[in-house]
GUTORFI-283150 format. One record per residue: residue number from 1; residue in three letters; y negated, x, z of N, C-alpha, C in turn. Coordinates in Angstrom, 1 decimal, m for minus. Layout:
resi resn n.north n.east n.up ca.north ca.east ca.up c.north c.east c.up
NUM ALA Y X Z Y X Z Y X Z
...
# end
This chain:
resi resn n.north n.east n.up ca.north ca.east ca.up c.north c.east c.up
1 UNK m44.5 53.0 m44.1 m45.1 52.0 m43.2 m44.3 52.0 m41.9
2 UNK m45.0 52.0 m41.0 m44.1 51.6 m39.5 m44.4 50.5 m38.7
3 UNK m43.3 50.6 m38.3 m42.6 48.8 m37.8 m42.2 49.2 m36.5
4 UNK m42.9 48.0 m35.7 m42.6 47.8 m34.7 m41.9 46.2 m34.3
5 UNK m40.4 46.6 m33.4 m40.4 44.7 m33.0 m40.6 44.8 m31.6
6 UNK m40.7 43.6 m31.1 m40.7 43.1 m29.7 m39.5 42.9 m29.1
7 UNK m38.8 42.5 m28.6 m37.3 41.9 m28.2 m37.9 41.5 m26.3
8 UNK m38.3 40.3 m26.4 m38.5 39.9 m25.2 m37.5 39.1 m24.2
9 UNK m37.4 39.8 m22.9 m35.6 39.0 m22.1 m36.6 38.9 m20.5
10 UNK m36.5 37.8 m20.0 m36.2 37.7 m19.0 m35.2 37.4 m17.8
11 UNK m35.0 38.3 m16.6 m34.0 38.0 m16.0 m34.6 37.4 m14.8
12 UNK m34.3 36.0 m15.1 m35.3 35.0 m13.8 m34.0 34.7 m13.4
13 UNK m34.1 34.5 m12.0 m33.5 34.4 m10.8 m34.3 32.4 m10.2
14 UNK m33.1 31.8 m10.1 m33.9 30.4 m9.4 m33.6 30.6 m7.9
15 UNK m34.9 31.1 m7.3 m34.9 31.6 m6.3 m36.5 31.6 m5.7
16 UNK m37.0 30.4 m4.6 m38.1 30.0 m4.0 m38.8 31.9 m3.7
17 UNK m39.9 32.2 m3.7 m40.8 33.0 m3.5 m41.5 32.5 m1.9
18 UNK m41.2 33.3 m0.9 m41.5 33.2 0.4 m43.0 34.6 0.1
19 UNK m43.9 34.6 1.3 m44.6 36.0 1.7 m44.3 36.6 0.5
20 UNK m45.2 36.7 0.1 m45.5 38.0 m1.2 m45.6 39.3 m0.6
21 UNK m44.9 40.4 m0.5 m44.5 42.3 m0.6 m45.1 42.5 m2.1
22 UNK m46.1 43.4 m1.2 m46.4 44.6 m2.1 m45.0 44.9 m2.7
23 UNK m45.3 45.4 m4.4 m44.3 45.7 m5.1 m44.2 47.2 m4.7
24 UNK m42.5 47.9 m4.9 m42.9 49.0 m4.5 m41.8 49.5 m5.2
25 UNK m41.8 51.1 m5.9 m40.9 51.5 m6.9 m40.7 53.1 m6.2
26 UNK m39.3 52.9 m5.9 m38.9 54.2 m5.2 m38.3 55.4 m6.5
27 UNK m38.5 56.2 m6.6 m37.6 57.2 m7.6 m36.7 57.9 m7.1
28 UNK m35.4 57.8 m7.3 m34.0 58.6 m6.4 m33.5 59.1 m7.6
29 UNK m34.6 60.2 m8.7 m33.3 60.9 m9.8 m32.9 60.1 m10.4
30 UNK m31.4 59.9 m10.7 m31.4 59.4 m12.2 m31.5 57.4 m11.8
31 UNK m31.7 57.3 m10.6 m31.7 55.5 m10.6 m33.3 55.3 m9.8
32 UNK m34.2 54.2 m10.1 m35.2 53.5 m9.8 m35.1 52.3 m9.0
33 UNK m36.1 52.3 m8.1 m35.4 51.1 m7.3 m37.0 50.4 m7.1
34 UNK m36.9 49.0 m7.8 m38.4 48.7 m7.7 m37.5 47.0 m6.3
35 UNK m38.9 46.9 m6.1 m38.3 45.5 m4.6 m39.8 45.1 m4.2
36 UNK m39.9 44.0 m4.6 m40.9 43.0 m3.8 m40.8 42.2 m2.5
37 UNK m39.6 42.2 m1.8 m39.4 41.8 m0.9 m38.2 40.7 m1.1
38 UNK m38.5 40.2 m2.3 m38.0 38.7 m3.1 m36.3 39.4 m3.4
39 UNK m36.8 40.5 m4.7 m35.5 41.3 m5.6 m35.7 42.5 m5.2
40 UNK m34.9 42.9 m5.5 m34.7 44.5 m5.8 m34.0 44.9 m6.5
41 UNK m34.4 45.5 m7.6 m33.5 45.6 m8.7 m33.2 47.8 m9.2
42 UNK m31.8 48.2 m9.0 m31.6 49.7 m9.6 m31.7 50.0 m10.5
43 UNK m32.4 50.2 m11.1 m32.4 50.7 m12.5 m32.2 52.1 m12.9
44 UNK m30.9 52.2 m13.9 m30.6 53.6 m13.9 m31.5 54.2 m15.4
45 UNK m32.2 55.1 m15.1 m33.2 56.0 m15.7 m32.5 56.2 m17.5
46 UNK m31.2 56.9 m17.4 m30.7 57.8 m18.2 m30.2 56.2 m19.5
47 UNK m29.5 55.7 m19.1 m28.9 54.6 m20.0 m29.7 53.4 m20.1
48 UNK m31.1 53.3 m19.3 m32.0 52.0 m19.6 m31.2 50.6 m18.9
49 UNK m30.4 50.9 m17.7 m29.4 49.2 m17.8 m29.9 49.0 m16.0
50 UNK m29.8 48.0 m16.0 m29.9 47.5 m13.8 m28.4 47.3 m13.8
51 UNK m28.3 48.1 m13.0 m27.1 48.7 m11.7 m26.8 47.2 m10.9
52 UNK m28.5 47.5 m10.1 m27.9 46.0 m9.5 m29.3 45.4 m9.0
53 UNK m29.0 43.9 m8.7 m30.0 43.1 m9.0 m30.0 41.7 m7.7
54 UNK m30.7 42.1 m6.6 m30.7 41.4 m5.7 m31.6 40.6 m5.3
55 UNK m31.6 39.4 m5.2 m32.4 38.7 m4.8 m32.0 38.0 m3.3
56 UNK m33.0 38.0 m2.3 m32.9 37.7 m0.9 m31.6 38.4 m0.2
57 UNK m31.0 39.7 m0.9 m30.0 39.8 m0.4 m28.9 39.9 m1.1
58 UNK m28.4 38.7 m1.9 m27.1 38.6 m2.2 m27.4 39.0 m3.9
59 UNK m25.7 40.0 m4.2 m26.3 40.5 m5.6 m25.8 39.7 m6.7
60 UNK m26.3 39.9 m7.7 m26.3 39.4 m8.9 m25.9 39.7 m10.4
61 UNK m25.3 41.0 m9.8 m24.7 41.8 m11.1 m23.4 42.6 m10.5
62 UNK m22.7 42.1 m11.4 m21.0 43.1 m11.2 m21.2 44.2 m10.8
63 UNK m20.3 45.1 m9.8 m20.4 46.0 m9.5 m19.1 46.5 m9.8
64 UNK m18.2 45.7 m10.4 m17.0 46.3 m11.3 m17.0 46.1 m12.6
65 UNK m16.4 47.1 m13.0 m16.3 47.1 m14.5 m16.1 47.9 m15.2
66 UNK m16.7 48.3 m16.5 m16.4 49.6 m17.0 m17.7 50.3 m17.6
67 UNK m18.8 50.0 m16.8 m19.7 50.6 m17.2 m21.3 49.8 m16.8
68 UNK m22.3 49.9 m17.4 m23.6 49.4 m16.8 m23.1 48.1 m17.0
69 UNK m23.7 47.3 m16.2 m23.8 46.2 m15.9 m24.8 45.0 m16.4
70 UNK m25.8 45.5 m16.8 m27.1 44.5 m17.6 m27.5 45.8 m18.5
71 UNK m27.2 45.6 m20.0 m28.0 46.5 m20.4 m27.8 45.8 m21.7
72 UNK m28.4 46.5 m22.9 m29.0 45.9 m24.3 m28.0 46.9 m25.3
73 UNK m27.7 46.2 m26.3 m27.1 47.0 m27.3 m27.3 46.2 m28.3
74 UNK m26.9 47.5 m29.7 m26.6 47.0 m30.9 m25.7 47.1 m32.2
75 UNK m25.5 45.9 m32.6 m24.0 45.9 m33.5 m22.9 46.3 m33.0
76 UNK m21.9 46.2 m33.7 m20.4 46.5 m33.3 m19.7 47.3 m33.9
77 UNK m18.6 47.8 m33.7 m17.6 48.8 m34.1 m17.9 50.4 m34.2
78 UNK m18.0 50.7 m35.3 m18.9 52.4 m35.6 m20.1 52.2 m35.6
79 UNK m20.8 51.2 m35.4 m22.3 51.3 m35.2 m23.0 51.0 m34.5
80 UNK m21.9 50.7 m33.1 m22.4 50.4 m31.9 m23.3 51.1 m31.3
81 UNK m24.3 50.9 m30.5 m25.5 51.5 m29.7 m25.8 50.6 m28.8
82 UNK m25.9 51.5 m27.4 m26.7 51.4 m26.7 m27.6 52.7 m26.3
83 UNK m29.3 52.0 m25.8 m29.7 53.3 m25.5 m29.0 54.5 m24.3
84 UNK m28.9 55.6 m24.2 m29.2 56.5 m23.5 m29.1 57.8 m23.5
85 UNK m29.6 58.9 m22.6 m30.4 60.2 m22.4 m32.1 59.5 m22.8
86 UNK m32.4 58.6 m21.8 m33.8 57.6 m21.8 m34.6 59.2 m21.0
87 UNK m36.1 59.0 m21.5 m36.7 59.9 m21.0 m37.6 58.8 m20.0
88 UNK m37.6 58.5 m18.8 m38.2 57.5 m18.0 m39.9 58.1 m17.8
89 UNK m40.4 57.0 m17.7 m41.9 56.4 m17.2 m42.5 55.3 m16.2
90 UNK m43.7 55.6 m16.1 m43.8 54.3 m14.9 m45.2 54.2 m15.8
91 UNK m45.5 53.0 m16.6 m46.6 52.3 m17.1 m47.6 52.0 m16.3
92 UNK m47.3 51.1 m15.6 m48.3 50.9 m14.3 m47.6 51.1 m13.2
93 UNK m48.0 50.8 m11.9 m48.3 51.1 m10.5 m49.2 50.3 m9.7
94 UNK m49.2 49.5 m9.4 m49.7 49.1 m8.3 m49.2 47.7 m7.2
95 UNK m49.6 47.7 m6.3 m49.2 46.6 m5.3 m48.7 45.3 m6.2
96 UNK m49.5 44.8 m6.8 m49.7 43.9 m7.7 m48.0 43.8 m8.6
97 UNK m47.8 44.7 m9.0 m47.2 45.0 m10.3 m46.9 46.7 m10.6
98 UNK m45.2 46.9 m11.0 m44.9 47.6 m11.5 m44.3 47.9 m12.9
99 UNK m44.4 48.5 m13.8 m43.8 48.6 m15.2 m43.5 50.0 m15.6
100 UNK m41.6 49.9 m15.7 m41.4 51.2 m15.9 m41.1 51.2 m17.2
101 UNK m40.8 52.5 m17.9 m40.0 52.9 m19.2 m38.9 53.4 m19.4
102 UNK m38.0 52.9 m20.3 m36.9 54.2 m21.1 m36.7 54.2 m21.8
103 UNK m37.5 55.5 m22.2 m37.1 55.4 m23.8 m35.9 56.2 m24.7
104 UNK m35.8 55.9 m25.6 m34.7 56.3 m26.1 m35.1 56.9 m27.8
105 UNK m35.4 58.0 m27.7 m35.8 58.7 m29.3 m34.9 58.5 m30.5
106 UNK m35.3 58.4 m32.0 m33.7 58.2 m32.4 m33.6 60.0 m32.9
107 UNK m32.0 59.3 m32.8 m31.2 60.9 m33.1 m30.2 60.8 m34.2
108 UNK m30.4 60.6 m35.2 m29.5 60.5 m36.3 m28.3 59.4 m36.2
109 UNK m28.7 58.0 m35.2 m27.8 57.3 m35.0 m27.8 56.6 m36.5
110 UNK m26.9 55.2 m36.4 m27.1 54.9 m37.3 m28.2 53.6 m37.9
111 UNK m29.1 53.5 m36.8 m29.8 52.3 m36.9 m31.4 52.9 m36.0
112 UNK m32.3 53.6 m37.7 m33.1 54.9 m37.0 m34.4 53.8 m36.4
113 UNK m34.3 53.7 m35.1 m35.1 53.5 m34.0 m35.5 54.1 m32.8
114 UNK m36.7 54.1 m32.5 m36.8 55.1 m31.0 m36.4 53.3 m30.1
115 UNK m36.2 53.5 m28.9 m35.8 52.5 m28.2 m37.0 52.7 m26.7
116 UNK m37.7 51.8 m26.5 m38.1 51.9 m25.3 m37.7 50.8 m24.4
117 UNK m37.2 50.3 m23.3 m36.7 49.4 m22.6 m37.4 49.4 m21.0
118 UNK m38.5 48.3 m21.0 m39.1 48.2 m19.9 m38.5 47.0 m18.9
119 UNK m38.8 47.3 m17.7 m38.9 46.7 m16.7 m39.8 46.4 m15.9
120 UNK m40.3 44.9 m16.1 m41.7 44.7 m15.0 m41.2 43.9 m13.8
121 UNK m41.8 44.3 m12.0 m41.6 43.4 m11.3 m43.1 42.9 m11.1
122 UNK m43.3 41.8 m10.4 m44.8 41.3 m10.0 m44.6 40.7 m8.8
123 UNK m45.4 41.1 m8.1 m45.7 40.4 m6.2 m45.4 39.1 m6.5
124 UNK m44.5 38.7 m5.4 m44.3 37.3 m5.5 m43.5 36.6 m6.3
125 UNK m42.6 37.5 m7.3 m42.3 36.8 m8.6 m40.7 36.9 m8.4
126 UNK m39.9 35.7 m8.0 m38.1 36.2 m8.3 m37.3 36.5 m9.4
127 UNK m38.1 37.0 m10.4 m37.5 37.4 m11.5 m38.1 38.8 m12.2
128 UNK m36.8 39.8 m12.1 m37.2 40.6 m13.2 m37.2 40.5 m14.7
129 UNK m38.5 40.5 m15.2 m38.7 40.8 m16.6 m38.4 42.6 m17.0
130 UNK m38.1 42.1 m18.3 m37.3 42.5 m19.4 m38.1 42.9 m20.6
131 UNK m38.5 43.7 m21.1 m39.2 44.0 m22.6 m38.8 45.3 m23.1
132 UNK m37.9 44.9 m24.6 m37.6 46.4 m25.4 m38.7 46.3 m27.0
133 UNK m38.7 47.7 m27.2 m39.7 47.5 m28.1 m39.1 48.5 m29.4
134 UNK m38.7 48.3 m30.3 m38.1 49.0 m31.5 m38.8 49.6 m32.4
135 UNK m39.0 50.7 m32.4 m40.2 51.2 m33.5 m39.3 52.4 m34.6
136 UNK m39.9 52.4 m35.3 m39.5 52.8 m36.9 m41.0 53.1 m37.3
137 UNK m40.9 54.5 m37.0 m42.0 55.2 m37.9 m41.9 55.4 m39.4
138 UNK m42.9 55.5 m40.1 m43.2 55.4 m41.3 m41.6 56.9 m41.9
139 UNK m42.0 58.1 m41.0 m41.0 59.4 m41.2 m39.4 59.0 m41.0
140 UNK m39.0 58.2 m40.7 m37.6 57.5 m40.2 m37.2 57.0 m41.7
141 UNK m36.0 57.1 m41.7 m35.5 56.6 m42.8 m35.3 55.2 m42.7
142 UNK m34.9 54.5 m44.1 m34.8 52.8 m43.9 m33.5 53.1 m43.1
143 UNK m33.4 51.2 m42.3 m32.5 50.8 m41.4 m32.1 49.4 m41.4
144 UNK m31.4 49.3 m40.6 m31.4 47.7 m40.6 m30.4 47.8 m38.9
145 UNK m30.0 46.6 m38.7 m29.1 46.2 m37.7 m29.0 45.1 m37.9
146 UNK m28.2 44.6 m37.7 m27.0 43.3 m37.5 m27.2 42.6 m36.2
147 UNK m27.5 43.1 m34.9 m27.5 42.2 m34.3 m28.0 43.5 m32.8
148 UNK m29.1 42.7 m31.9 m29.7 43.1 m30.8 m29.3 41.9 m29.3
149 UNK m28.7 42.8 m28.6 m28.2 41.5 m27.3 m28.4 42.1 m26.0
150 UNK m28.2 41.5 m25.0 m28.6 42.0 m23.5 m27.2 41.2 m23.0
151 UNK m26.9 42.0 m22.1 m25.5 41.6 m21.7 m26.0 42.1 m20.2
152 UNK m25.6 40.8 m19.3 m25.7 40.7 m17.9 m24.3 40.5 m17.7
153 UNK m23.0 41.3 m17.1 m22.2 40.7 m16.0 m22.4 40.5 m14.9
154 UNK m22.0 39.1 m14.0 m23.0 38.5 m13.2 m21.1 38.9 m12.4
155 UNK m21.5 39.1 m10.9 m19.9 39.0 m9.8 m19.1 37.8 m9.9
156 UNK m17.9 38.3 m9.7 m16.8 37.0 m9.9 m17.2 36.2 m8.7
157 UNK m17.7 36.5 m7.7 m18.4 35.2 m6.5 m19.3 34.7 m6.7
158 UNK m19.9 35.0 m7.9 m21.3 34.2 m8.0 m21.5 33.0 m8.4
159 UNK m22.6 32.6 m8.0 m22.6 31.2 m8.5 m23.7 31.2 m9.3
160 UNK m24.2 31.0 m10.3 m24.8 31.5 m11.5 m24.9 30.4 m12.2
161 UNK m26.5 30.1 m12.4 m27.3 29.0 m12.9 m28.2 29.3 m13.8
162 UNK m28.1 29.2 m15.1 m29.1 29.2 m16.5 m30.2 27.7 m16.2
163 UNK m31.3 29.1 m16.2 m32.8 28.0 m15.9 m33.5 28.6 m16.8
164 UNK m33.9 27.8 m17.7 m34.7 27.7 m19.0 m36.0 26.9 m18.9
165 UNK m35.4 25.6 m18.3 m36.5 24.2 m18.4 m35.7 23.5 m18.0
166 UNK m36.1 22.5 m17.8 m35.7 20.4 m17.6 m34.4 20.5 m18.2
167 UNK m34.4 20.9 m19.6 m33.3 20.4 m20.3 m32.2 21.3 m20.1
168 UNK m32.3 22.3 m20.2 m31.6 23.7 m19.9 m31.4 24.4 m18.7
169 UNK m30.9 23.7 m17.7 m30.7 23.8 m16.3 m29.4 23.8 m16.0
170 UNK m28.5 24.3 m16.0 m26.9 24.4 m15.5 m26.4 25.4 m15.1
171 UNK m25.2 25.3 m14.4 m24.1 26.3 m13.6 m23.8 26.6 m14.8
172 UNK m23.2 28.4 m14.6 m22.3 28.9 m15.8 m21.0 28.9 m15.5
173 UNK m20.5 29.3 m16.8 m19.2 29.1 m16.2 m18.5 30.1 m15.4
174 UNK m17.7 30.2 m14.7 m17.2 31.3 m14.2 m15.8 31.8 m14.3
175 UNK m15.4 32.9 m14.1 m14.2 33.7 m14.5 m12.9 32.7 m15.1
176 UNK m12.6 31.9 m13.8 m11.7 31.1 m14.2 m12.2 30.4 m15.5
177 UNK m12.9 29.4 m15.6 m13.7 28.7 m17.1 m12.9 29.8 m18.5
178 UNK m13.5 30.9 m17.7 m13.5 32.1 m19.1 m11.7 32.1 m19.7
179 UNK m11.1 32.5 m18.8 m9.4 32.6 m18.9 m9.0 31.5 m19.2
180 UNK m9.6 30.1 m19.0 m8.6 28.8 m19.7 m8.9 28.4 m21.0
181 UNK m10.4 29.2 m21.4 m11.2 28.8 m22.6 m10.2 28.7 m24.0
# end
């Protein structure tokens, strides 16, 4: 039997929507650069992760570190995964709206799923959406995983606000917070 999950992430930005830009998705080889005017967000093709993630300008994702910057993985130690060697797509296209692909086939890892990891922008909209989709064909052997996450490092300058709703509206903490915890 085959199984499909959803794993739905949004990366919303609290950030007013001026003049709506045509969406527009440039291809530069191994990184994607989609921008509405609002964001503009890099997406690197090969590993499925955003590089970098700007809204009106100022960015939103570390540009130090030790590797991608917003990307999705799973479990820990020897059976860590993340996707990449992603074979990229572009779903849709138009003014309106962009949606790309990367997918990730499985290869004898240890957690047998193909990985597809999209990215939608939409006219007008300060937030890039997020959708991975996990599939396990019937020919795949059984699997399991322990645990599926999206990890955003946001810049040590940033000021960085989790907006959910009413209730779930706050600054995060920042670097310093992290070191006295």
């Amino acid at each position: 039997m085959k199984t499909t999950l959803l794993a739905l992430s949004t990366l919303l930005m609290c950030a007013s929507a001026n003049a709506a830009s045509d969406v527009r998705l440039e291809d530069r080889g191994e990184l994607v650069i989609l921008d509405n005017g609002i964001l503009t967000a890099t997406i690197n093709k090969f590993r499925a992760s955003v590089d970098s993630l700007k809204v009106k300008g100022a960015e939103m994702v570390s540009q130090s570190g030790r590797g991608p910057n917003v990307y999705f993985s799973m479990d820990g130690g020897a059976n860590y995964r993340q996707p990449k060697g992603c074979l990229f797509s572009v779903k849709t296209q138009s003014p309106e709206m962009v949606d790309i692909a990367c997918r990730r086939v499985w290869k004898d890892e240890p957690q047998a799923f193909d990985i597809e990891t999209h990215y939608v922008l939409r006219r007008g909209d300060s937030g890039l959406y997020a959708y991975v989709i996990l599939d396990h064909p019937a020919k795949y052997p059984a699997t399991r995983y322990g645990e599926w996450r999206m990890v955003w490092r946001t810049p040590q300058e940033a000021e960085a606000w989790i907006c959910v709703d009413e209730q779930r509206h706050w600054r995060m903490p920042d670097p310093a917070d992290y070191k006295t915890a």
